[in-house]
N, C-alpha and C positions, 0 to 999 in steps of 0.2 A: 280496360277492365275496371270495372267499379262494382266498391263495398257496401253490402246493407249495413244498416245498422247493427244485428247482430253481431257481423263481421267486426267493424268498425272497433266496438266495445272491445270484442276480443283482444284484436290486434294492439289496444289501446293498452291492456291491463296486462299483455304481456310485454309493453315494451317501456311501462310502468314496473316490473316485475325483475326484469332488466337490470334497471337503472337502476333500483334499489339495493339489487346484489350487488353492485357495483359499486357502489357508493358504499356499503358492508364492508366489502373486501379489501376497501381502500385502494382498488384500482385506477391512475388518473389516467393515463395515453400509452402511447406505444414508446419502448425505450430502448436503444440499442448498447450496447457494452460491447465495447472496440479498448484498444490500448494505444496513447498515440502516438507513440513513436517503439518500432525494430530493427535492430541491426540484424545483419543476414550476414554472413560469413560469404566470400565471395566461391562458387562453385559448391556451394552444398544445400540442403533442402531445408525450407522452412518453412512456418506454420502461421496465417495470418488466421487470428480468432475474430468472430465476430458472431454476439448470440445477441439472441432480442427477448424482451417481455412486452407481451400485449393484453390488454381487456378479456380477448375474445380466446376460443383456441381456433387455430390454425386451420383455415379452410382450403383444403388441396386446389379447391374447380376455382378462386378468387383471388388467390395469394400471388404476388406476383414480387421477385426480389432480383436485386444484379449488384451484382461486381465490375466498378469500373476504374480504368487508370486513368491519372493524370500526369506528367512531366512536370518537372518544380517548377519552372518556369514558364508555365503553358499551363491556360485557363479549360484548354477541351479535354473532355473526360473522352474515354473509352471503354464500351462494354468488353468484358472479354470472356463473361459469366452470366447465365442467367437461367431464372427458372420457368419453367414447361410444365402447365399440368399432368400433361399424360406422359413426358419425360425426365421431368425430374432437372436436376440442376445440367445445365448442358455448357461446353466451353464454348465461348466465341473467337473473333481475332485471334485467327491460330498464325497471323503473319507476326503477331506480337507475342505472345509466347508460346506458341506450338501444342504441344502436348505436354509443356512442362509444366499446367496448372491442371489441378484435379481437386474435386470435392473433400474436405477431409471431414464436415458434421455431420448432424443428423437433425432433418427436419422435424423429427418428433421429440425433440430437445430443443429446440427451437435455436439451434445450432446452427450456422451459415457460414462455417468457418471453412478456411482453402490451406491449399499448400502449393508452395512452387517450390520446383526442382531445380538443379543447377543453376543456381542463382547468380546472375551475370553484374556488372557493371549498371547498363541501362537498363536493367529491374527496377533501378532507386525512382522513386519516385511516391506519390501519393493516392493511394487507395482508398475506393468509397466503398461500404455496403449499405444498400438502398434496400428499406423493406417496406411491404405494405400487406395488410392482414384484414380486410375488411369483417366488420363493419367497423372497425377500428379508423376512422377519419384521415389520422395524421401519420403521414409516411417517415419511418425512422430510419435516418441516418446517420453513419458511424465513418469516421476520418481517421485515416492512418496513414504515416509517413515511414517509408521503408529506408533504410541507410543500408548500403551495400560496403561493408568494409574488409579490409585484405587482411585482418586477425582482430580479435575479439577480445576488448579488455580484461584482462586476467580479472578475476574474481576474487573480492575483497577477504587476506583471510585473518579472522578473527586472531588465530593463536599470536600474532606479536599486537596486538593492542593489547590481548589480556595479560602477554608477558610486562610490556608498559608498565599498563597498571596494575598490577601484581608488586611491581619494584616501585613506584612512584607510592604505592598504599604502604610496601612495608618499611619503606624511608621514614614515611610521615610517623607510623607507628611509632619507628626506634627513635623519632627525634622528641614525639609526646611522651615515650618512656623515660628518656635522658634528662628532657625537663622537671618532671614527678623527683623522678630519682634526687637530681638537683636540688628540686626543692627540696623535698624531706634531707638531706643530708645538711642543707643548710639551719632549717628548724629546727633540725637534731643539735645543731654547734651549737647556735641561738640558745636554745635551753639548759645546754652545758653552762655556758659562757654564765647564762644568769643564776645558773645553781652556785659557780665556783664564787659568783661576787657576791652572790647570800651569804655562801660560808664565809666567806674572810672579813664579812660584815657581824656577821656572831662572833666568831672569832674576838673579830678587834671590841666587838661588845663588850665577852666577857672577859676579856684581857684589862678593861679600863674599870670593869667594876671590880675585878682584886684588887687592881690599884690602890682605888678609890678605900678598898675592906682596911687596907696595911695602912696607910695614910692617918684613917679615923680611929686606931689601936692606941695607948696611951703608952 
């Protein structure tokens, strides 16, 4: 099939038209947002996210995306997720995890995110989500490493750090007060000390100028 000119033009100035929005919007390629690394609690359910942003929006009849595993040690992926136009996101390799994986996003969020259930030992491993959105060129991928572990590091809690420093602030305080105080106690003598040696300097002053008055009397 071949374009006249008319054609030609048209197709020319819309795909001129395009580019320009694009380059507007500050659009540059396709980008996937994964997290990369999860611990999974061993025997309960978790939620691996993976959302993407693209150029274009989301064409159902051309979009095509998968979920696949790899073993840490071991270079071969495996599909166990993928999408179907007319079906939608569908599981595969159910010898690998059965019915224990199910969609948890939404393709019109651009959401591609799973969940597995009873999360085993040999779950652990390394998860891909693979997207492609045409006419968007460059296929985006998102890496994640699953840790399967047998209890979940307690969560960090703030109330004794703030006790700490609560006590380590009001130390430093009472020890900046102690000094002040200090000092002014000691400027305070200081200025005694130099008022007492004034006086006993007038004192001895006018003690030497009587003196001095009875001496010069005939």
């Amino acid at each position: 099939m071949f374009l006249d000119a008319q054609q030609t033009r048209t197709a020319g100035g819309e795909l001129l038209s395009t580019a320009l929005l694009l380059l507007l919007s500050g659009c540059s390629s396709m980008d996937v947002t994964i997290p990369s690394n999860i611990n999974a609690l061993n025997g309960t359910t978790v939620k691996i996210p993976c959302t993407f942003t693209s150029c274009y929006k989301m064409d159902a009849v051309n979009f095509a995306m998968n979920w696949t595993y790899q073993e840490t040690h071991n270079d071969t992926e495996e599909i166990f997720m993928t999408y179907y136009k007319k079906k939608g996101m569908v599981p595969q390799r159910p010898e690998r995890f059965g019915d224990r994986v199910t969609f948890a996003g939404n393709l019109d969020k651009n959401d591609l995110s799973i969940t597995l259930s009873d999360v085993q030992p040999e779950d652990e491993g390394i998860y891909h989500c693979y997207v492609r959105n045409p006419p968007d060129r460059i296929t985006g991928h998102g890496v994640i490493k699953l840790n399967v572990v047998t209890e979940l590091p307690p969560p960090r809690d703030s109330t004794i750090a703030v006790a700490i420093g609560a006590s380590v602030g009001g130390a430093l305080a009472l020890l900046i007060l102690s000094m002040v105080v200090v000092k002014c106690l000691r400027r305070h003598r200081k200025q005694e000390l130099i008022s007492e040696e004034k006086m006993e300097e007038e004192g001895k002053l006018e003690t030497e100028g009587v003196t001095e008055e009875g001496t010069k009397q005939p």
